[in-house]
TORZA-107036 format. One record per residue (C-alpha): residue number from 1; residue in three letters; x, y, z. Coordinates in steps of 0.02 Angstrom, whole numbers, plus 32768, in hexadecimal, padded with zeros to 4 digits. Each point is the difference from the previous one (the first is absolute). Example, Ala and Ser with C-alpha at 12.3 -4.5 7.8 and 13.67 -1.06 7.14 Angstrom:
2
<r><i>1</i><aa>ala</aa><X>8267</X><Y>7F1F</Y><Z>8186</Z></r>
<r><i>2</i><aa>ser</aa><X>8045</X><Y>80AC</Y><Z>7FDF</Z></r>
***
This chain:
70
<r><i>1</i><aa>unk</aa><X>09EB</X><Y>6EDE</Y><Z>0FA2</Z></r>
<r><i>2</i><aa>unk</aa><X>7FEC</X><Y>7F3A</Y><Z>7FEC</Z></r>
<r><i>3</i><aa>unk</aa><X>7F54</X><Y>7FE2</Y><Z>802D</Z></r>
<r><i>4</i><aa>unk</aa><X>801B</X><Y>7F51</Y><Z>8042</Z></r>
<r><i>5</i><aa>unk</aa><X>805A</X><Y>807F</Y><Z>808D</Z></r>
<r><i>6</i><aa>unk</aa><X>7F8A</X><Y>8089</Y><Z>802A</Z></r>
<r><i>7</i><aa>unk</aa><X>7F47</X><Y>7FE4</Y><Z>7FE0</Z></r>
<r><i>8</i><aa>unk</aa><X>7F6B</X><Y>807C</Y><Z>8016</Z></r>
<r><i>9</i><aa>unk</aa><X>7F3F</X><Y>7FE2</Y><Z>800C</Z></r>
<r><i>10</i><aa>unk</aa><X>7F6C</X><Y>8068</Y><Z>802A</Z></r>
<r><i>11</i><aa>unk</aa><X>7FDE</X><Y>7F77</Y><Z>8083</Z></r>
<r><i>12</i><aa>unk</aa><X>80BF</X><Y>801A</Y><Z>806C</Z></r>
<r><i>13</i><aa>unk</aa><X>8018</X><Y>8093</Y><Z>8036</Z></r>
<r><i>14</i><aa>unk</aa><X>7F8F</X><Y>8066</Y><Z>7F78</Z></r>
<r><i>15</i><aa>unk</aa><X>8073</X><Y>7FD2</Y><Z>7F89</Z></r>
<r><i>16</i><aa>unk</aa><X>80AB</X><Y>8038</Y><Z>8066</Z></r>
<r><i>17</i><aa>unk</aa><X>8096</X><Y>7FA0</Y><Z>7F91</Z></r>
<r><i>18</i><aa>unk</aa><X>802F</X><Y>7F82</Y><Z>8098</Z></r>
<r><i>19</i><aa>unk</aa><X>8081</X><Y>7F6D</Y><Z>7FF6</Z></r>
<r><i>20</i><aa>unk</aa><X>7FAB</X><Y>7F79</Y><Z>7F95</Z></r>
<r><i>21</i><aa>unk</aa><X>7FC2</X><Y>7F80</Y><Z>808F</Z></r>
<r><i>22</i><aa>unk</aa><X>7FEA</X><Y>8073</Y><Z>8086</Z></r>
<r><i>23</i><aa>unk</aa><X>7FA3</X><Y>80A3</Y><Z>803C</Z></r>
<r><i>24</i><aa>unk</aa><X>80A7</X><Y>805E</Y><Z>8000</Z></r>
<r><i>25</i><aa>unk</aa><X>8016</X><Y>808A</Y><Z>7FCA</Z></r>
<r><i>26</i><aa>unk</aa><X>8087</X><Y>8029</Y><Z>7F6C</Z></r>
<r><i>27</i><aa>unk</aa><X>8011</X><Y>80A1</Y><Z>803F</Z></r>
<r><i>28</i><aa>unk</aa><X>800D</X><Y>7FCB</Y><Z>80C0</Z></r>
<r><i>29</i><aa>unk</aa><X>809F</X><Y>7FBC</Y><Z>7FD1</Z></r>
<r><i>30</i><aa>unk</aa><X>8065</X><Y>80B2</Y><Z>7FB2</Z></r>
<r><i>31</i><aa>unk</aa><X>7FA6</X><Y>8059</Y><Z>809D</Z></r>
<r><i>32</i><aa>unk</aa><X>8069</X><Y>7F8F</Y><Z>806D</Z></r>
<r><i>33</i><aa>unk</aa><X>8098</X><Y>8020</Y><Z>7F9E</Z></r>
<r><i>34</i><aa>unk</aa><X>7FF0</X><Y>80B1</Y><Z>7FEC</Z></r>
<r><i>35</i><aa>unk</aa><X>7FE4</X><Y>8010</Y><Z>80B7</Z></r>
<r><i>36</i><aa>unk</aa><X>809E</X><Y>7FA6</Y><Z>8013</Z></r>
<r><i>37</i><aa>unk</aa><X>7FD7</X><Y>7F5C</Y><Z>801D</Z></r>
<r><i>38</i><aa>unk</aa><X>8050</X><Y>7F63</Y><Z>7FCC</Z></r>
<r><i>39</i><aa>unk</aa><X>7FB5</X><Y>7F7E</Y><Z>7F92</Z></r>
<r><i>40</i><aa>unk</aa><X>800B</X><Y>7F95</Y><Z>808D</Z></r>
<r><i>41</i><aa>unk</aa><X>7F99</X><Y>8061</Y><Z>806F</Z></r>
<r><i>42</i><aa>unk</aa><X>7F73</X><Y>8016</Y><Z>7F62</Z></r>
<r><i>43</i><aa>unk</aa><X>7FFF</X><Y>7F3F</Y><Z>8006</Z></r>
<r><i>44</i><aa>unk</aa><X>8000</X><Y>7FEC</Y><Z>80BD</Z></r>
<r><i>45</i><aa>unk</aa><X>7F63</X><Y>8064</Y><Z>8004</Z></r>
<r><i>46</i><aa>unk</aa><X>7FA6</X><Y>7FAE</Y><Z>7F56</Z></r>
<r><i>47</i><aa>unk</aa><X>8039</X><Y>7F4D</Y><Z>8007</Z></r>
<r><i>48</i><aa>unk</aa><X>7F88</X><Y>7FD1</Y><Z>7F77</Z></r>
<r><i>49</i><aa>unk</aa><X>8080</X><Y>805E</Y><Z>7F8B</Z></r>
<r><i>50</i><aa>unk</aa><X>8099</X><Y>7F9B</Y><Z>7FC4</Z></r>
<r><i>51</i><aa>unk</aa><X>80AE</X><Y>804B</Y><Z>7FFB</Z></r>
<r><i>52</i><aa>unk</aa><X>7FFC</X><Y>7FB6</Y><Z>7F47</Z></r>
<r><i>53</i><aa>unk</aa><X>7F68</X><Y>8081</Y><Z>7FCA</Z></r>
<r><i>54</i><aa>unk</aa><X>8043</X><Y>8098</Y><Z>8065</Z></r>
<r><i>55</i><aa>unk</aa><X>80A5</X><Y>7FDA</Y><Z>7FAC</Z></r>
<r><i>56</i><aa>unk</aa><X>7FA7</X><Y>7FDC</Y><Z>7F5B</Z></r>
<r><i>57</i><aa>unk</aa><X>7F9A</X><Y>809E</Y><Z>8001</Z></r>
<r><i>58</i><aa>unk</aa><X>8098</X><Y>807A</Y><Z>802D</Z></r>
<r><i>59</i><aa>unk</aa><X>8054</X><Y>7FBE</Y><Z>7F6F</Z></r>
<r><i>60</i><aa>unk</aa><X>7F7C</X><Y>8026</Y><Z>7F91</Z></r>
<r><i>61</i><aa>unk</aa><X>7FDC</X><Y>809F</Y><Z>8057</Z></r>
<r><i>62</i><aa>unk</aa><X>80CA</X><Y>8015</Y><Z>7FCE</Z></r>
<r><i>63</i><aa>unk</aa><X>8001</X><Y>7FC7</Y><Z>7F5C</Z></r>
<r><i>64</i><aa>unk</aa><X>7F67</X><Y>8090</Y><Z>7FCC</Z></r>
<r><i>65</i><aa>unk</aa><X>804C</X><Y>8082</Y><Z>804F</Z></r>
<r><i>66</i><aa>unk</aa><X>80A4</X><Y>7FE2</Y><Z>7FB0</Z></r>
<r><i>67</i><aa>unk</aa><X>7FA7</X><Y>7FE8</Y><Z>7F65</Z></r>
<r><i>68</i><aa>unk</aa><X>7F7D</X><Y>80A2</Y><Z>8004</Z></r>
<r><i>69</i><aa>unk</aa><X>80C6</X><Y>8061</Y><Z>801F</Z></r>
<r><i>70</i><aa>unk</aa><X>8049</X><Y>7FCA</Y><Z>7F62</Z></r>
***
C-alpha cells in the first residue's frame, strides 16, 4: 500500500495501519463493507477520511489482489 495513504505508529493506535491523517482505522473501512455497508456510510461515520483515500486504497487493495492471482 502507498504509505502517503495508510500510516502506522506505535504512538496511534499501537501501531494499527489507520488512514494517513487520521486515527482511522484501515481496517474499519472493509468491516463496513463486508457488513454491507456503503462507502458512503464508512465516510458519514469517519469524516476525517476522504472519498479520494478510501477510493485510493481499494484500488490498491485491487490491484494486489489481482496481482498475487496471476
Amino acid at each position: 500500500m502507498d504509505q502517503s495513504l495508510i500510516s502506522s505508529s506505535p504512538d496511534v493506535l499501537g501501531g494499527t495501519p489507520v488512514f494517513a491523517g487520521t486515527r482511522v482505522p484501515v481496517q474499519t473501512l472493509f468491516d463496513y463493507l463486508e457488513g454491507g455497508e456503503t462507502i458512503d456510510d464508512f465516510l458519514e461515520g469517519f469524516p476525517s477520511v476522504t472519498r479520494e483515500q478510501v477510493i485510493s486504497v481499494l484500488e490498491q487493495a485491487r490491484d494486489r489482489m489481482v496481482k498475487s492471482a496471476a
